[in-house]
C-alpha atoms as one frame of an Amber mdcrd trajectory, in Angstrom:
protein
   0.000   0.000   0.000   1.227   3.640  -1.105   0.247   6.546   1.523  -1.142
   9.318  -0.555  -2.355  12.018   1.882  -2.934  14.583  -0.415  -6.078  14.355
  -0.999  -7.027  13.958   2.538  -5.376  17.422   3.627  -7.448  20.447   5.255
  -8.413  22.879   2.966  -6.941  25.516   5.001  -3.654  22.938   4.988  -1.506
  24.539   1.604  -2.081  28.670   3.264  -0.720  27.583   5.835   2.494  25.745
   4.782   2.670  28.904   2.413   2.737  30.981   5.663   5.352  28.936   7.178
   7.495  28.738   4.088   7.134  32.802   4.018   8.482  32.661   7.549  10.842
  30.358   7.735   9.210  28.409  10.171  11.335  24.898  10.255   9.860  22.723
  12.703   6.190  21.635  10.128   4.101  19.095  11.294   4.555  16.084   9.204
   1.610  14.976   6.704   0.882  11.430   8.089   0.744  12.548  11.793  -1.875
  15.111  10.883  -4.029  12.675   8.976  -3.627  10.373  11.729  -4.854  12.946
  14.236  -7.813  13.799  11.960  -8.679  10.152  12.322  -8.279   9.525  15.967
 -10.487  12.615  16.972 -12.771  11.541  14.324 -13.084   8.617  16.427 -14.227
  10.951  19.935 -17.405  12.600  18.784 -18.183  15.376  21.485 -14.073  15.282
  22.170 -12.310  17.529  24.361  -8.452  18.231  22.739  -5.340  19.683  24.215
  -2.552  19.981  21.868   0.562  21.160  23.067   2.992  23.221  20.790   0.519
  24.904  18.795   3.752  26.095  15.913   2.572  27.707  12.998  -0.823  25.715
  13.201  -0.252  22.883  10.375  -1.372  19.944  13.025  -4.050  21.994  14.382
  -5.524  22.434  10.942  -5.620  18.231  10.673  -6.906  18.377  14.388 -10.068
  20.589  13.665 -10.882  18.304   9.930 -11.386  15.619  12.600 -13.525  17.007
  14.926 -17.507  17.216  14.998 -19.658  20.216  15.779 -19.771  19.486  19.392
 -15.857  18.986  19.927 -13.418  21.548  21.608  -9.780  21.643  21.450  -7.260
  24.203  23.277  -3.786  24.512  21.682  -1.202  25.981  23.797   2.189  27.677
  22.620   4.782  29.909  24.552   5.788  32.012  21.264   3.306  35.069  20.493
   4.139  35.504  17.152   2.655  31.918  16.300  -0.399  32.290  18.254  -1.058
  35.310  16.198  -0.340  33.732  13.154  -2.620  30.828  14.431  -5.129  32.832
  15.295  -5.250  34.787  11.995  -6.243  31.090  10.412  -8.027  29.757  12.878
  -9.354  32.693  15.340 -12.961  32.567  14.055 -13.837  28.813  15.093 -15.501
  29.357  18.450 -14.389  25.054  19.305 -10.642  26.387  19.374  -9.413  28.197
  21.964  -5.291  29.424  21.531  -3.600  30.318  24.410  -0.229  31.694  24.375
   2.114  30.070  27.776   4.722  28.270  28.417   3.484  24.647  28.450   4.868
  24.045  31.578   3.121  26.587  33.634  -0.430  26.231  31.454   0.223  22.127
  32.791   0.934  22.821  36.334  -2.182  25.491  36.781  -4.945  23.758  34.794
  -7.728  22.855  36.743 -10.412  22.140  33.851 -12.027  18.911  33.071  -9.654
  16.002  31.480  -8.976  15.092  27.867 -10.079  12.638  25.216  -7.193  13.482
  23.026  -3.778  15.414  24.082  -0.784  15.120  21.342   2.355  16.778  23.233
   4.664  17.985  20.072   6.661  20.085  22.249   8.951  19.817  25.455   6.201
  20.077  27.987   3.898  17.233  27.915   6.749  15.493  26.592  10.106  15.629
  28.024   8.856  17.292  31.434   5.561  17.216  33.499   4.925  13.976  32.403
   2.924  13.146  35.322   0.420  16.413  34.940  -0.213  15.521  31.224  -0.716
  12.078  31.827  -3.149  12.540  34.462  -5.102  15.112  32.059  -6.214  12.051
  29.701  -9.600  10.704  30.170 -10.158   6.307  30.529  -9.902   5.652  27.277
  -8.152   8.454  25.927  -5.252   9.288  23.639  -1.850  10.205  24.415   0.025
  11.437  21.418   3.848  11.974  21.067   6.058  12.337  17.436   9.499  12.721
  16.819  10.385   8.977  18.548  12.748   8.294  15.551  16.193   9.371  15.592
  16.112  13.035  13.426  19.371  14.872  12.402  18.521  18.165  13.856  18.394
  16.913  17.333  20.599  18.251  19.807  23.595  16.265  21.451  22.117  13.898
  24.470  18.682  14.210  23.025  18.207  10.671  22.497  18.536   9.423  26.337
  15.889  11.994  26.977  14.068   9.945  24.034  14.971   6.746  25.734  14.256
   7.463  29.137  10.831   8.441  28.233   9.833   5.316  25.984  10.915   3.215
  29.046   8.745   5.429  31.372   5.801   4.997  29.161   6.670   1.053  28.842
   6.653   0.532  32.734   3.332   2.338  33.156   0.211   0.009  34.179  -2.251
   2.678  33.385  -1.549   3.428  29.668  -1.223   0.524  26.924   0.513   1.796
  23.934   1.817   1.250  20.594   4.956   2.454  19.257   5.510   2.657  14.912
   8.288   3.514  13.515   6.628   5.226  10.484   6.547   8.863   9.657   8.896
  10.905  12.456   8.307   8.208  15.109   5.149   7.855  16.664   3.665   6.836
  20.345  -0.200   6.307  20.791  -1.553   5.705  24.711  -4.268   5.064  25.748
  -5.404   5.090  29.231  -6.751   1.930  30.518  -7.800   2.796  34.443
């Protein structure tokens, strides 16, 4: 079987990529995460989202194809400049809510209702306050991480952090999870109790 996502791409996908090719925004989402998203929240009708590193908005744009009229999503991201430029495409869609923090103080002060579907494509959620994220996702829910395959742009020692958190995940009781290696490297959870 040949992947051919192009045809399954947001509408608002290609102004988007145009945006972050006119900024030279380097860090884009990669094509068969988003699609995947836009599947697994098309699985959670009524879904409550969290996606953390919002970036220029090229995974959000999958994450919003997949939901239904009665979803919600937050998308949180420390740098201003993207939020705007997020909230220029996506601003008007009263289910999205942008919020411009640093992920690790949004994690450590939220207080609202838990998740169906968090994907964590940036250091908090990720690397550090594990244990807040994780405790954000509903019975049943998804816990989404990329990047798991070795990339040449990471930074020296980046792979024990890599490491360390595949075996943390792995030793958990509560979460039973899949790892591919397809696309940038991919972890799905799901929370069992």
């Amino acid at each position: 079987m040949v992947d051919i996502i192009s045809k399954n791409k947001p509408k608002i996908h290609s102004k988007i990529e145009a945006k972050s090719k006119a900024i030279g925004f380097t860090m884009p989402s990669d094509l068969y995460i988003g699609s995947l998203l836009k599947t697994l929240i098309a699985s959670k009708p009524k879904a409550h989202i969290l996606e953390l590193g919002t970036g220029i908005g090229l995974s959000l744009s999958w994450m919003i194809d997949g939901m239904d009229a009665d979803s919600r999503l937050i998308s949180v991201d420390n740098d201003p400049e993207l939020i705007k430029i997020s909230t220029e495409f996506f601003g008007t869609d009263k289910r999205v809510q942008l919020i411009c923090e640093d992920g690790t103080v949004w994690l450590k002060n939220y207080k609202g209702e838990k998740f169906d579907v968090i994907f964590a494509d940036a250091w908090p959620g990720k690397y550090s306050e594990i244990e807040e994220v994780l405790n954000l996702v509903k019975v049943g829910g998804f816990y989404i991480i990329d990047d798991m395959a070795k990339q040449e742009n990471w930074p020296e020692g980046h792979e024990k952090h890599v490491t360390d958190l595949v075996c943390y995940l792995d030793a958990r009781e509560d979460f039973k999870l899949t790892k591919l290696n397809w696309s940038t490297g991919l972890i799905i959870a799901v929370r069992s109790n």
